[in-house]
C-alpha positions in Angstrom: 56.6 91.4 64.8 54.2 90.0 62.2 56.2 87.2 60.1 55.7 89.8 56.5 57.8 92.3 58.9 60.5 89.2 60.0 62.1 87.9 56.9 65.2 89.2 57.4 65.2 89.8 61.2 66.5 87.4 63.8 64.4 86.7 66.2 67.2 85.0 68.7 70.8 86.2 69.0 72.2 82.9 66.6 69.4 84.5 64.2 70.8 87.7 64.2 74.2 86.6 63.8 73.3 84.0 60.9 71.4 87.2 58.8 74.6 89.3 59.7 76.8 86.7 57.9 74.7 86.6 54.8 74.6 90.6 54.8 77.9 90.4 54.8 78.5 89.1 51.8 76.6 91.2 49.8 77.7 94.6 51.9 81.4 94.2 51.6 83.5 96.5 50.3 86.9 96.8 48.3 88.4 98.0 52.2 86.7 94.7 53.1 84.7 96.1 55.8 84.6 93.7 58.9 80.7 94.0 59.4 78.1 94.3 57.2 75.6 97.1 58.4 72.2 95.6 59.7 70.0 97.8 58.5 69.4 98.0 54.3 67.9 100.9 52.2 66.1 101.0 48.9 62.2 101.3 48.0 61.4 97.9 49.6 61.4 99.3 52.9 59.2 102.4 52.7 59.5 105.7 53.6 61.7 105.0 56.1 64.5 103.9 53.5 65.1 100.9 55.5 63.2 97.8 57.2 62.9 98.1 60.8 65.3 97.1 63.5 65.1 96.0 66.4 67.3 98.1 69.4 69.8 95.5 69.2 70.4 96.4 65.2 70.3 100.3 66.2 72.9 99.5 68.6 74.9 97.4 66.5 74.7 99.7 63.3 76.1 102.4 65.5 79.1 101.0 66.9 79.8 99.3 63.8 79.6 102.1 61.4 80.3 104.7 63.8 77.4 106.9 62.4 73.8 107.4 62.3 72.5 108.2 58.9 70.6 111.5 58.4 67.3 109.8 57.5 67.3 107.3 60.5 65.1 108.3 63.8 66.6 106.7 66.0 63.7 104.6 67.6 65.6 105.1 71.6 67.0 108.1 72.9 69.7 107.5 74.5 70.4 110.8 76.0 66.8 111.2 77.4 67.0 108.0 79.1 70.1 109.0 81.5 70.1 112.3 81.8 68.5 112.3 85.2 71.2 109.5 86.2 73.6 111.7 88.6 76.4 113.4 87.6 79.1 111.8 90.2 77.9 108.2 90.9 80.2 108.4 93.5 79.0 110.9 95.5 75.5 109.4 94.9 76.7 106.0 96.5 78.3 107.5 99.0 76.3 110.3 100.3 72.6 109.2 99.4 72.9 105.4 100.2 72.1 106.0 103.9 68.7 107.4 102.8 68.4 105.5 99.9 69.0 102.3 101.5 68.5 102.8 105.2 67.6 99.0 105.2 71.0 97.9 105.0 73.7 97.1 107.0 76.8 98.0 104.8 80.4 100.7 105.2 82.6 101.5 103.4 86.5 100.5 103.8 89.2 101.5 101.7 88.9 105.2 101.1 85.7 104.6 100.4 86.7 102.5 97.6 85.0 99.0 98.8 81.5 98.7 99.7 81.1 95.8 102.7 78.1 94.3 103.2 77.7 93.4 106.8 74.3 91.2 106.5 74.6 88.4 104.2 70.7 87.2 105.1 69.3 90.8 104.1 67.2 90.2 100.8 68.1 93.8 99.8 71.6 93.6 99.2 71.6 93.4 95.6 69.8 96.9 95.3 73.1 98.8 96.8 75.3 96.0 95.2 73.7 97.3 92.2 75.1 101.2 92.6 78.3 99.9 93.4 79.4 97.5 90.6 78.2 99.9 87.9 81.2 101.4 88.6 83.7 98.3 88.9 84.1 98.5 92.3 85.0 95.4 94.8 82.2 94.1 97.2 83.1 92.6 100.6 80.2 90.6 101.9 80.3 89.1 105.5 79.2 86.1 107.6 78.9 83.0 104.6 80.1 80.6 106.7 76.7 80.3 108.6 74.8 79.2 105.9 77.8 76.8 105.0 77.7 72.8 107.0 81.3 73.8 108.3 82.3 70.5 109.0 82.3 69.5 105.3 85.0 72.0 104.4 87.5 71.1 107.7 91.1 70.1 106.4 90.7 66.7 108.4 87.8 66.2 106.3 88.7 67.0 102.9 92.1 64.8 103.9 90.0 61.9 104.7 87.7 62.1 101.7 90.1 62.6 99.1 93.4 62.3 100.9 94.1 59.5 97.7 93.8 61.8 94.9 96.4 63.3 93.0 97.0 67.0 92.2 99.4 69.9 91.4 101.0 71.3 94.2 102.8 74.5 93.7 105.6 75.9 95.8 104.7 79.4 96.2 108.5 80.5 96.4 110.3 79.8 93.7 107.0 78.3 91.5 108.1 74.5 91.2 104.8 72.5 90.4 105.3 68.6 90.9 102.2 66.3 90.7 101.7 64.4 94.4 99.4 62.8 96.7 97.2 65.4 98.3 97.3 63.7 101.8 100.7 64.9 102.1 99.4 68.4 101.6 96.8 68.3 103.9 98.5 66.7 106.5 101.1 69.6 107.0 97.9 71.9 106.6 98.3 72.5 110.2 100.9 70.5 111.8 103.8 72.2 110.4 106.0 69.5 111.3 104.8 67.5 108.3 105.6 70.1 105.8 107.8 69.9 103.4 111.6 71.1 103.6 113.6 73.0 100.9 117.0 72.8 100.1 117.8 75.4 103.1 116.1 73.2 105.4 113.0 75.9 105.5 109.7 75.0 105.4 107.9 75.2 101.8 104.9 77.3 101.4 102.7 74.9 99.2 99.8 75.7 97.6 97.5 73.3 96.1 96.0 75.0 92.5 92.5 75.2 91.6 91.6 71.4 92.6 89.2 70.0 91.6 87.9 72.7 89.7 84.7 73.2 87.3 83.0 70.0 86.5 85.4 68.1 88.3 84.6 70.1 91.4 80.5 69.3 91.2 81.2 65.3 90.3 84.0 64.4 92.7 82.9 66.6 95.6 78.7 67.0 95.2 77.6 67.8 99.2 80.5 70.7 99.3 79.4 72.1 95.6 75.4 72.1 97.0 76.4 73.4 100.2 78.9 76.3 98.1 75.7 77.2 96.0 73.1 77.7 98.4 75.9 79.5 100.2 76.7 82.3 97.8 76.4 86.3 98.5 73.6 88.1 96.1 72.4 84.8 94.7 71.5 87.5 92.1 74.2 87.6 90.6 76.6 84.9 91.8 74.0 82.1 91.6 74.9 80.5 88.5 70.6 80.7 87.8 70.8 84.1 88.5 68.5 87.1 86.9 71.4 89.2 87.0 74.0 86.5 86.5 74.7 87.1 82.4 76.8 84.2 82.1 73.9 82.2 83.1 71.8 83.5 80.1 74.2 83.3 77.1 73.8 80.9 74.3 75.1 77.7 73.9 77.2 78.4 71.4 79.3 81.4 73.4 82.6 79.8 74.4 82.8 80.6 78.2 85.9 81.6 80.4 86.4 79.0 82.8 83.5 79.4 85.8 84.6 77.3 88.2 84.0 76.7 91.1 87.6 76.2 91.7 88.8 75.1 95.5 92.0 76.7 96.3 93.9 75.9 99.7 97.5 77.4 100.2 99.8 77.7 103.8 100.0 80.5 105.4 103.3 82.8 105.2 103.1 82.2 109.5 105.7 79.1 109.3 107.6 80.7 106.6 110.7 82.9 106.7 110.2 85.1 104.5 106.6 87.0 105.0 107.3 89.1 101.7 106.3 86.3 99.3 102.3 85.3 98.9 100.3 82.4 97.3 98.6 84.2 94.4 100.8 86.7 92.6 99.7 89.6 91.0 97.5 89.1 88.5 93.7 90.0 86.4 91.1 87.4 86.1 88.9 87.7 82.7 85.5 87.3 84.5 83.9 88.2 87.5 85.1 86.6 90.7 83.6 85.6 93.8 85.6 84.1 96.5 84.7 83.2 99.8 87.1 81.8 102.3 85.3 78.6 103.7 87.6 77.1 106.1 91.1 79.2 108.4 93.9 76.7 109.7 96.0 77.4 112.7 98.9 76.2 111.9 100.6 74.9 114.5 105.0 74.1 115.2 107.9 74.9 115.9 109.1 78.6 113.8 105.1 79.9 113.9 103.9 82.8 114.5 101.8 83.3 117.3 98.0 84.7 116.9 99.5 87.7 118.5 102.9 88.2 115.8 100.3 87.4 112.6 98.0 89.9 114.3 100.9 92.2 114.4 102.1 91.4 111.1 98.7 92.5 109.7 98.6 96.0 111.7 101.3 97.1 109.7 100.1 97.0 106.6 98.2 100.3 105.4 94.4 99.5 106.8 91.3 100.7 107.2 90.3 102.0 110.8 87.5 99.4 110.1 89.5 96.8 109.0 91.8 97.1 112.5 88.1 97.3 114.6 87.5 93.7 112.7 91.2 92.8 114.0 90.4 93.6 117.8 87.4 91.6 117.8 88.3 88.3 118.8 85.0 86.6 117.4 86.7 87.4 113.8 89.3 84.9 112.4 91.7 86.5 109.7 92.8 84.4 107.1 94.1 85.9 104.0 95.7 89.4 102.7 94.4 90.5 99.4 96.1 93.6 98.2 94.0 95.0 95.1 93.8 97.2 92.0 91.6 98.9 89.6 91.9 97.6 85.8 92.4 101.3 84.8 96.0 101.2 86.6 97.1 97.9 84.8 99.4 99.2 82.2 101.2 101.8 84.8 101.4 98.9 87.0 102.9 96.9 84.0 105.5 99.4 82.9 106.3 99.8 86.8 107.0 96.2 87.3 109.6 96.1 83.9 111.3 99.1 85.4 111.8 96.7 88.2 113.3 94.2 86.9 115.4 95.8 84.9 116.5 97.0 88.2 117.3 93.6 89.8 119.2 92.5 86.3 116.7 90.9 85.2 116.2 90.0 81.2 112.5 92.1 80.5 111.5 90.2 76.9 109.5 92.0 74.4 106.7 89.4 75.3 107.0 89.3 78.4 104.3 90.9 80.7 104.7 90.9 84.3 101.3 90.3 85.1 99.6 87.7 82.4 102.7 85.4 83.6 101.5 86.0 87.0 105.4 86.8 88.4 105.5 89.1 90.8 104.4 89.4 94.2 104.3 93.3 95.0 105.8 93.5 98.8 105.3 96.5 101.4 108.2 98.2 99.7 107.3 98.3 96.3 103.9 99.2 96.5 105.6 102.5 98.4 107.5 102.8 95.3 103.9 102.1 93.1 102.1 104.8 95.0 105.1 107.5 94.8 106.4 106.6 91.3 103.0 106.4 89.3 100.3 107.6 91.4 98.6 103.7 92.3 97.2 103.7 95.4 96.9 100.1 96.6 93.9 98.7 98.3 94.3 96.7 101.1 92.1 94.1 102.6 92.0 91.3 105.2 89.7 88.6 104.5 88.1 86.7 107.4 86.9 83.8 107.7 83.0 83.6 105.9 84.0 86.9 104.0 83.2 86.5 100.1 85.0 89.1 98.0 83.2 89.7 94.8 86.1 91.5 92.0 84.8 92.7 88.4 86.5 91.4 86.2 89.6 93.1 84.9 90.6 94.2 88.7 94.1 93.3 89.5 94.8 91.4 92.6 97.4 89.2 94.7 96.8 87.1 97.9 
């Protein structure tokens, strides 16, 4: 707008929140309001009875005062711009996507609850991702590992390249962190004859946390963090340059949830005893997640299961006829169970989980939540009980080697 029309108007988003501060001042009230209104009235601003906003201020002055006032015409209507959108996005997704986007290679697992992307190379993907994650939904994308240089992301390899750091390792079971030489974790990555004992004489289920992680990750390991960018799913919106990617287009002075990348590597529950424990518990990230599992050891020793038991192990759970075709086909290497929940199910999933302990004598403190302390690993049998008890279904899936899964944030999950 002309500069006579801009006084008061930001032109940036630090603008607008600078002008909101000083309107603040002089538009508080005795209830001390907790934002000023961005819009003013009076004879300066013509017939209108206020200057002119930008959509950002219309949007703004809504929320914040809860009200449009009589003599305001609203510059956007809202209703008239989505009230050709369709009723039930979920029948539209479901049903009309094979016309819509006949292009595509894509199902859905689930219950229909997961869209999986079956191309990774097809420049389209974003357009049905698109449908989907307007409605917080979970992607599955396939086949990364071809566009990945494999060898970099070998245990061997990472053993060898940083086998002299150290790092927090994590025993999954009974959540003792002590601070070690990674060599000794990678070394039992697949010889399980190098793991560590417990007390029992059982072998430990270690999991080394989120190392390196965010800068760390890009300056100590700078071929794998080029080779994980060029590699990620709907570049769109996971590229950290992305069109779509909002992180990527907020303003310096936003402070950001940690966005990683973060390498996580953990032992499988094959050489361990007890198969009802995991190496992510239950919990809800605060931003979008994209993980794709680069590298799938075989571990290998005395107590392991066979390919044939941890195949068997994984038909029991509560699959997807797809998911079981993906099992047969001997091409596709499992490597990691996520078990997953919408965000609208976290507080019956919270009050479900103090009922629980309560159950097992344990003390439930009024600050205590289940899930932000990341405590619980929900086995077969209690998910039963989650499902009969409250109604939460729980959405099962197997991630193979090269699959990304791409979570909104708020979705509960454990691996």
């Amino acid at each position: 707008p002309p500069a006579s029309q801009n006084n008061e108007q930001g032109s940036t988003l630090r603008d607008l929140l600078t002008t909101t501060a000083g309107k603040l001042r002089l538009g508080s009230t005795d209830a001390g309001i907790a934002f000023a209104p961005v819009y003013s009235t009076g004879a300066a601003s013509g017939k209108s009875g206020r200057t002119m906003p930008n959509i950002l201020d219309d949007i703004i002055a809504s929320v914040v005062e809860n009200k449009i006032p009589p003599n305001r015409a609203p510059k956007i209507n809202v209703k008239s711009e989505i009230k050709d959108e369709p009723k039930d996005d979920k029948k539209c997704v479901q049903d009309d996507c094979s016309k819509r986007y006949s292009d595509i290679q894509y199902s859905w697992i689930c219950d229909k609850h997961v869209l999986w992307l079956r191309d990774h190379k097809n420049s389209n993907n974003w357009k049905l991702f698109k449908e989907c994650w307007k409605q917080g939904r979970p992607v599955l994308v396939s086949g990364m590992h071809k566009k990945m240089n494999f060898s970099l992301w070998k245990a061997e390899s990472i053993s060898l390249d940083f086998g002299n750091q150290q790092a927090d390792i994590l025993n999954c079971k009974d959540s003792i962190i002590s601070n070690t030489n990674v060599k000794e974790f990678w070394d039992g990555f697949e010889d399980v004859s190098k793991r560590q004992k417990v007390k029992n004489g059982e072998t430990a289920l270690l999991k080394l946390k989120d190392w390196p992680s965010g800068e760390d990750f890009k300056a100590m390991m700078p071929a794998r963090y080029e080779d994980l960018l060029k590699s990620l799913p709907l570049p769109e919106y996971c590229s950290p340059e992305g069109k779509l990617n909002l992180a990527s287009h907020l303003p310096g002075f936003f402070v950001r949830p940690d966005l990683g990348p973060r390498l996580c590597s953990a032992y499988g529950v094959a050489a361990t005893k007890d198969h009802d424990i995991g190496t992510t518990n239950l919990h809800i990230e605060v931003s979008d997640v994209v993980n794709i599992l680069v590298y799938v050891g075989i571990a290998k020793g005395n107590g392991v299961l066979s390919k044939s038991g941890v195949l068997k192990k994984l038909e029991e759970e509560d699959l997807d006829d797809l998911l079981r075709k993906r099992l047969k086909d001997s091409s596709e290497l499992p490597g990691a169970l996520w078990h997953i929940y919408a965000g609208k199910d976290a507080d019956k999933i919270r009050e479900f989980l103090q009922k629980i302990a309560k159950e097992q004598g344990l003390e439930v403190l009024p600050e205590h939540d289940p899930i932000r302390d990341q405590s619980w690993y929900v086995n077969k049998k209690l998910r039963q009980r989650l499902f009969e008890e409250y109604g939460v279904k729980t959405c099962t899936v197997i991630q193979f080697l090269g699959d990304a899964i791409i979570l909104p944030a708020g979705a509960l999950h454990q691996v």
